[in-house]
N, CA and C atoms as a LAMMPS dump frame, in Angstrom:
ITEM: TIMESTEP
0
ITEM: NUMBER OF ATOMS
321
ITEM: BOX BOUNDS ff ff ff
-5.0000000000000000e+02 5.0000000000000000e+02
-5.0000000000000000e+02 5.0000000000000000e+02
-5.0000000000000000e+02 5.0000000000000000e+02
ITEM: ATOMS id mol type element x y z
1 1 1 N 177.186 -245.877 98.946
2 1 2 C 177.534 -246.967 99.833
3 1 3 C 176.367 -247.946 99.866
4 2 1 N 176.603 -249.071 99.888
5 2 2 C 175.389 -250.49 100.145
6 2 3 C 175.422 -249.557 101.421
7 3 1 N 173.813 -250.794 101.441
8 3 2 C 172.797 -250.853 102.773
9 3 3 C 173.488 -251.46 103.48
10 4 1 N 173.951 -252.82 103.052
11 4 2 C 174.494 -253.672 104.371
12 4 3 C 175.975 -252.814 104.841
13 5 1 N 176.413 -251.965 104.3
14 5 2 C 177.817 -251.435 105.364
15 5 3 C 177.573 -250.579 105.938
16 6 1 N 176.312 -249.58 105.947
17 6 2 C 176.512 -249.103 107.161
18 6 3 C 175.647 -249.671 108.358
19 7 1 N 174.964 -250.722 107.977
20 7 2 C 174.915 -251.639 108.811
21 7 3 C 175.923 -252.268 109.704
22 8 1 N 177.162 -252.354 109.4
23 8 2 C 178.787 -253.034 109.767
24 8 3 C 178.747 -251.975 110.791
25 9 1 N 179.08 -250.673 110.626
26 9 2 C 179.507 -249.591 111.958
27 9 3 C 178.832 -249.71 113.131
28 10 1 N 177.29 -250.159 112.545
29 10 2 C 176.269 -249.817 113.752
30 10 3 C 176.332 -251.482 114.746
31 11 1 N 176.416 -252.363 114.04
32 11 2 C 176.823 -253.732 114.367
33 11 3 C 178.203 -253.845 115.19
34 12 1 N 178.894 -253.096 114.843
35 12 2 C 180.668 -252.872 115.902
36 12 3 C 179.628 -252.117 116.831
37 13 1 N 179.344 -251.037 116.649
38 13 2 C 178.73 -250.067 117.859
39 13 3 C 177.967 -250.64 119.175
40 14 1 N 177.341 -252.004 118.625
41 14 2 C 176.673 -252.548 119.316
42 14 3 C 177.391 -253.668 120.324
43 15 1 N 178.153 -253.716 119.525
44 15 2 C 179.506 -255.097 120.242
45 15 3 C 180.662 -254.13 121.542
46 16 1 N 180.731 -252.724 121.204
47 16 2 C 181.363 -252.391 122.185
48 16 3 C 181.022 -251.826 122.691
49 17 1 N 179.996 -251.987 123.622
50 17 2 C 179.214 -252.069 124.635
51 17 3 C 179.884 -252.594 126.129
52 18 1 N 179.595 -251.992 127.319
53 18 2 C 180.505 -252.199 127.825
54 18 3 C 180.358 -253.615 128.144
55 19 1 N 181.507 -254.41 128.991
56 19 2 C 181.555 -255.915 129.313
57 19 3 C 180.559 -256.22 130.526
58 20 1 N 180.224 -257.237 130.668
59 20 2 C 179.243 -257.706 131.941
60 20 3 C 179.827 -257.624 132.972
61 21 1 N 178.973 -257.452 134.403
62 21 2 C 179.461 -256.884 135.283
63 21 3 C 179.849 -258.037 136.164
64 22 1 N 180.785 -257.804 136.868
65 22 2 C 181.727 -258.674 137.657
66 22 3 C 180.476 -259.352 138.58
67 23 1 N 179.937 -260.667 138.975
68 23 2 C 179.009 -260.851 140.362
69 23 3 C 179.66 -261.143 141.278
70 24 1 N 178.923 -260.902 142.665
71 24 2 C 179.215 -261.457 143.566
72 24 3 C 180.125 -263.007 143.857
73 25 1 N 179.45 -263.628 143.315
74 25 2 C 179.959 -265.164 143.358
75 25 3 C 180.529 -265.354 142.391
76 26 1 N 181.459 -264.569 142.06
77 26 2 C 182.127 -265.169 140.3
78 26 3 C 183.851 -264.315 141.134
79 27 1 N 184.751 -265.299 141.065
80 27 2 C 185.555 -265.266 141.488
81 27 3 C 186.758 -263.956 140.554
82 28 1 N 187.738 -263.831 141.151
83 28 2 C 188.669 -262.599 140.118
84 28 3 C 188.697 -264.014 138.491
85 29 1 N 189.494 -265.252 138.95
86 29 2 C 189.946 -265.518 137.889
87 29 3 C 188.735 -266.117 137.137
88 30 1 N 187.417 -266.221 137.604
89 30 2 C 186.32 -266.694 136.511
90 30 3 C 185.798 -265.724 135.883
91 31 1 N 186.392 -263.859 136.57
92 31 2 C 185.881 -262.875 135.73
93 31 3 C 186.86 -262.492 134.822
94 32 1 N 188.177 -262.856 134.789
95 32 2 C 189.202 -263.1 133.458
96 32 3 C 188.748 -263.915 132.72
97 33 1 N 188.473 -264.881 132.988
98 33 2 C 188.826 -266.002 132.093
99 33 3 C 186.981 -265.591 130.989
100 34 1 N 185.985 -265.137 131.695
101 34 2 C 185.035 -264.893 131.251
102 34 3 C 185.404 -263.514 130.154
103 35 1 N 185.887 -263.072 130.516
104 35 2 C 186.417 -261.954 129.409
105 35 3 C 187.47 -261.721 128.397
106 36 1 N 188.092 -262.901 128.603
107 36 2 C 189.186 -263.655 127.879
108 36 3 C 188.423 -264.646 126.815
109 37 1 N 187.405 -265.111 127.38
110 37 2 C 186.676 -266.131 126.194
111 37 3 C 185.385 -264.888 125.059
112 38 1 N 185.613 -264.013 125.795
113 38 2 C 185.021 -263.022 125.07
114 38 3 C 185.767 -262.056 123.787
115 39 1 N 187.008 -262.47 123.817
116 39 2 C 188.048 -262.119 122.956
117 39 3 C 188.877 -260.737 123.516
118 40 1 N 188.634 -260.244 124.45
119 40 2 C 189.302 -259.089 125.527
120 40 3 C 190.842 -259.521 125.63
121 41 1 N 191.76 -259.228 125.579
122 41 2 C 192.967 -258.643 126.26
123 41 3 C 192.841 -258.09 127.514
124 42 1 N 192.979 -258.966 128.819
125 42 2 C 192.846 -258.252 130.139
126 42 3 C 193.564 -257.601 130.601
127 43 1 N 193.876 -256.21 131.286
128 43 2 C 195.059 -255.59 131.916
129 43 3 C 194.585 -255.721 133.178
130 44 1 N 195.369 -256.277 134.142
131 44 2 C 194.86 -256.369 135.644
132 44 3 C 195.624 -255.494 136.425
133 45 1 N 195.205 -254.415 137.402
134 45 2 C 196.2 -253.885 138.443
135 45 3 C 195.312 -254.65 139.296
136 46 1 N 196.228 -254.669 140.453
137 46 2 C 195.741 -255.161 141.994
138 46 3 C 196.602 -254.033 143.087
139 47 1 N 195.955 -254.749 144.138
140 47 2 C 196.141 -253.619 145.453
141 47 3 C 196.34 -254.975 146.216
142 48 1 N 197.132 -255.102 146.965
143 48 2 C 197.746 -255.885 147.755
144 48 3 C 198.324 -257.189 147.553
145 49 1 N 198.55 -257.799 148.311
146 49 2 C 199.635 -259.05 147.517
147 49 3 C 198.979 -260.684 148.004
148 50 1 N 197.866 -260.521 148.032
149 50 2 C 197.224 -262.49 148.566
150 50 3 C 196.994 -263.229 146.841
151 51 1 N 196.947 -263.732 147.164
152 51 2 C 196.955 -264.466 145.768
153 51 3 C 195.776 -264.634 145.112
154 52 1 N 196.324 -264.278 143.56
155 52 2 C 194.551 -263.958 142.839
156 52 3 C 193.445 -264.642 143.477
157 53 1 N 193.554 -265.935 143.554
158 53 2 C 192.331 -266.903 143.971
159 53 3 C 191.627 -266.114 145.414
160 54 1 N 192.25 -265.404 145.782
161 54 2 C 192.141 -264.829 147.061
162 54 3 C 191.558 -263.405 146.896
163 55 1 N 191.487 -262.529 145.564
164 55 2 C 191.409 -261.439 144.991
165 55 3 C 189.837 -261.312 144.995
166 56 1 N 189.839 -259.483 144.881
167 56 2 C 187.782 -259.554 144.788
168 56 3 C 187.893 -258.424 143.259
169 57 1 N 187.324 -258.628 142.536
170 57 2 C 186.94 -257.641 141.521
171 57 3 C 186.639 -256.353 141.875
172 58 1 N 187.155 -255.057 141.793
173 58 2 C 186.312 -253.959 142.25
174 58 3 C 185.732 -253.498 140.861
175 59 1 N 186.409 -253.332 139.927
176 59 2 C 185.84 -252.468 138.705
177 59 3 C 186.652 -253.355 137.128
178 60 1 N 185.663 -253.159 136.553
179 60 2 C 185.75 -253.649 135.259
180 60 3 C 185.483 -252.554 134.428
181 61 1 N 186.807 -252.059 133.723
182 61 2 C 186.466 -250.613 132.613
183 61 3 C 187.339 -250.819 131.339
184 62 1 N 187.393 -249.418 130.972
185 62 2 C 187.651 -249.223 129.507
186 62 3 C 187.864 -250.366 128.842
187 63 1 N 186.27 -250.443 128.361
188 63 2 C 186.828 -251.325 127.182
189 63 3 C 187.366 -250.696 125.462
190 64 1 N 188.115 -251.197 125.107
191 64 2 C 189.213 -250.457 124.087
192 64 3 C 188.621 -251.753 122.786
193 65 1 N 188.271 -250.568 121.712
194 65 2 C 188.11 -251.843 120.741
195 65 3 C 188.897 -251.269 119.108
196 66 1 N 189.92 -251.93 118.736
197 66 2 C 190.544 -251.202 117.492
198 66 3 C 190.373 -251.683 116.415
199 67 1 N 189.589 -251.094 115.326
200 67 2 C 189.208 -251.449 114.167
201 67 3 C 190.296 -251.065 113.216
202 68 1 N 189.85 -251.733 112.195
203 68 2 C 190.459 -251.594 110.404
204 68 3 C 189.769 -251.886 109.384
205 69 1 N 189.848 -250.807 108.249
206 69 2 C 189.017 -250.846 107.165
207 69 3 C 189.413 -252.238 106.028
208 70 1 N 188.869 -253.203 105.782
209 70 2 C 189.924 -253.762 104.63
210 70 3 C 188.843 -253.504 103.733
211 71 1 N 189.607 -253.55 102.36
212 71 2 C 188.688 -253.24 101.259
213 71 3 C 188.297 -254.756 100.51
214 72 1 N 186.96 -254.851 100.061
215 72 2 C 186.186 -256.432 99.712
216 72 3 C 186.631 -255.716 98.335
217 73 1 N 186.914 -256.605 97.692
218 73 2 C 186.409 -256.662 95.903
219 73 3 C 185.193 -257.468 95.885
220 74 1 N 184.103 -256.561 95.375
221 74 2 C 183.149 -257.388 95.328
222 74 3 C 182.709 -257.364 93.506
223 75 1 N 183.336 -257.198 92.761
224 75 2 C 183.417 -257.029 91.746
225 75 3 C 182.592 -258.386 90.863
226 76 1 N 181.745 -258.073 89.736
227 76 2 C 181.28 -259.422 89.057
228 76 3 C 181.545 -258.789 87.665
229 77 1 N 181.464 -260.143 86.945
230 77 2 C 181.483 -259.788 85.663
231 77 3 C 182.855 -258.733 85.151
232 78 1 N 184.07 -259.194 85.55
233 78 2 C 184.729 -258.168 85.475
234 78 3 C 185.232 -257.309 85.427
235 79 1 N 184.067 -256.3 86.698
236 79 2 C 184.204 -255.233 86.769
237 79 3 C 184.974 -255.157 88.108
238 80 1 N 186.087 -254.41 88.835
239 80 2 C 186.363 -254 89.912
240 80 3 C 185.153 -252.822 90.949
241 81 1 N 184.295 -253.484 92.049
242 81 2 C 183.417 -252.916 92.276
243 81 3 C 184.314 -252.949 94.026
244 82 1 N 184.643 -252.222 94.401
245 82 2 C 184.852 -252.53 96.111
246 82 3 C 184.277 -251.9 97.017
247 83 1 N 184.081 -252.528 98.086
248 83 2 C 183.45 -252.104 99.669
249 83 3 C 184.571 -252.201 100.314
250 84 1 N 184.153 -251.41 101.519
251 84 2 C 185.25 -251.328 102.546
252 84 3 C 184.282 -251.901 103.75
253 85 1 N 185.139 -252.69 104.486
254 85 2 C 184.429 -253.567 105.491
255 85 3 C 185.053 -253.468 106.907
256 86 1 N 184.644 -252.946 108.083
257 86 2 C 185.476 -252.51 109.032
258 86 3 C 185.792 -254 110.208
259 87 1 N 186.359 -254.1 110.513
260 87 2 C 187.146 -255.057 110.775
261 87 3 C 187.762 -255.079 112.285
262 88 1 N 187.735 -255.743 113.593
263 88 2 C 188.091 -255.497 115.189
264 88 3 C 189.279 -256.133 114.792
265 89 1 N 190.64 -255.116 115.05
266 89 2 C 192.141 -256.179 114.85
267 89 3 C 191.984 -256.463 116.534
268 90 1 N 191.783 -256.054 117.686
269 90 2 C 191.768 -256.368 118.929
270 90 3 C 190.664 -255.293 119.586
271 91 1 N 191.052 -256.209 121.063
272 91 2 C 190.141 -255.88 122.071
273 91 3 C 190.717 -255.691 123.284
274 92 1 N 190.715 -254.719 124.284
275 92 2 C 191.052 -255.103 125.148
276 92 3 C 190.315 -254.495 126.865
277 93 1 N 190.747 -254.877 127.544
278 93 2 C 189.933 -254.466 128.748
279 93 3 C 190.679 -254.481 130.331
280 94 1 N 190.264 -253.313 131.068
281 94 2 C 190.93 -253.388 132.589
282 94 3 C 189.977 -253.874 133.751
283 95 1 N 190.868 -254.777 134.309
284 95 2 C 190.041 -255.259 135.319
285 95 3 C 191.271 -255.391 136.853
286 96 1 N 190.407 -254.325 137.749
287 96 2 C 191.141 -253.825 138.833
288 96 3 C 190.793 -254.685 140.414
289 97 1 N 191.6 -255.525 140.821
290 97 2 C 191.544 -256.453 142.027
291 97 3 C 191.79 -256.053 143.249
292 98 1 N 191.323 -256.086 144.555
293 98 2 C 191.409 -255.967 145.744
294 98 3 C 192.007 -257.109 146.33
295 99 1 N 193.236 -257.357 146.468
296 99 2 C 194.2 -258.556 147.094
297 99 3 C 194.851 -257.908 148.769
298 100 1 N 193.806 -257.128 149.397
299 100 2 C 194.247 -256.829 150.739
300 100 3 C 193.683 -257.891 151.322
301 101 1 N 194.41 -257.966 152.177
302 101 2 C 194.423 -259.464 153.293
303 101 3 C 193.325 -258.927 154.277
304 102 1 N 193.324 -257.321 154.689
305 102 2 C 192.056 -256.837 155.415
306 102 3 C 190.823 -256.861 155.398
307 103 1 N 190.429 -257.443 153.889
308 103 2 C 188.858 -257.782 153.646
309 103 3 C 188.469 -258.95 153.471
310 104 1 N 189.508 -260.184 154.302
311 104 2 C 189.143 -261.384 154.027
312 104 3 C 188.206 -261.705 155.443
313 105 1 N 187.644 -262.425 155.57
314 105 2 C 187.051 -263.124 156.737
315 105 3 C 187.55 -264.215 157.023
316 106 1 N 188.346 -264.192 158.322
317 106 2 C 188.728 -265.769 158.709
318 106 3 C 187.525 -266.298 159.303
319 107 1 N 188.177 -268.021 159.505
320 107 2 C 187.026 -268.763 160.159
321 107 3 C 186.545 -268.087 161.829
């Protein structure tokens, strides 16, 4: 095997790592949309019914990452020489909301 591919496994290894952590001041839908521009597939459950904008992040988990081998021809001079190059077909990730009306603070 080249040097540079098993370089490739350890380079995925490093990418699925878990996602950044939800802050304080970063709202439910700026912690989608932040993990959505990260190439994630979000699955959201929630717990009560106020409306996302209204929602608090409790936990951000499994992140799920599914690879595929495709094979390079890297062949010169007419020879058929191939690598196999591993490849993220998707990504995806759960992110679980607190939409109880009991942890809001009115004025």
């Amino acid at each position: 095997m080249r040097p540079y591919l098993t370089a490739v496994p350890l380079a995925v290894a490093a990418l699925l790592g878990c996602a950044p952590p939800a802050h304080a001041d970063q709202s439910a839908l700026d912690t989608i949309g932040l993990l959505e521009s990260e190439g994630y597939t979000v699955n959201v459950d929630r717990v009560g019914s106020a409306p996302i904008d209204q929602c608090v992040v409790t936990s951000v988990r499994n992140p799920q990452t599914i690879t595929r081998l495709i094979r390079v021809d890297n062949g010169r001079n007419g020879k058929h020489d191939y690598d196999y190059v591993e490849v993220v077909v998707s990504r995806s990730i759960s992110v679980s909301l607190d939409c109880t009306a009991n942890l809001r603070h009115g004025p």
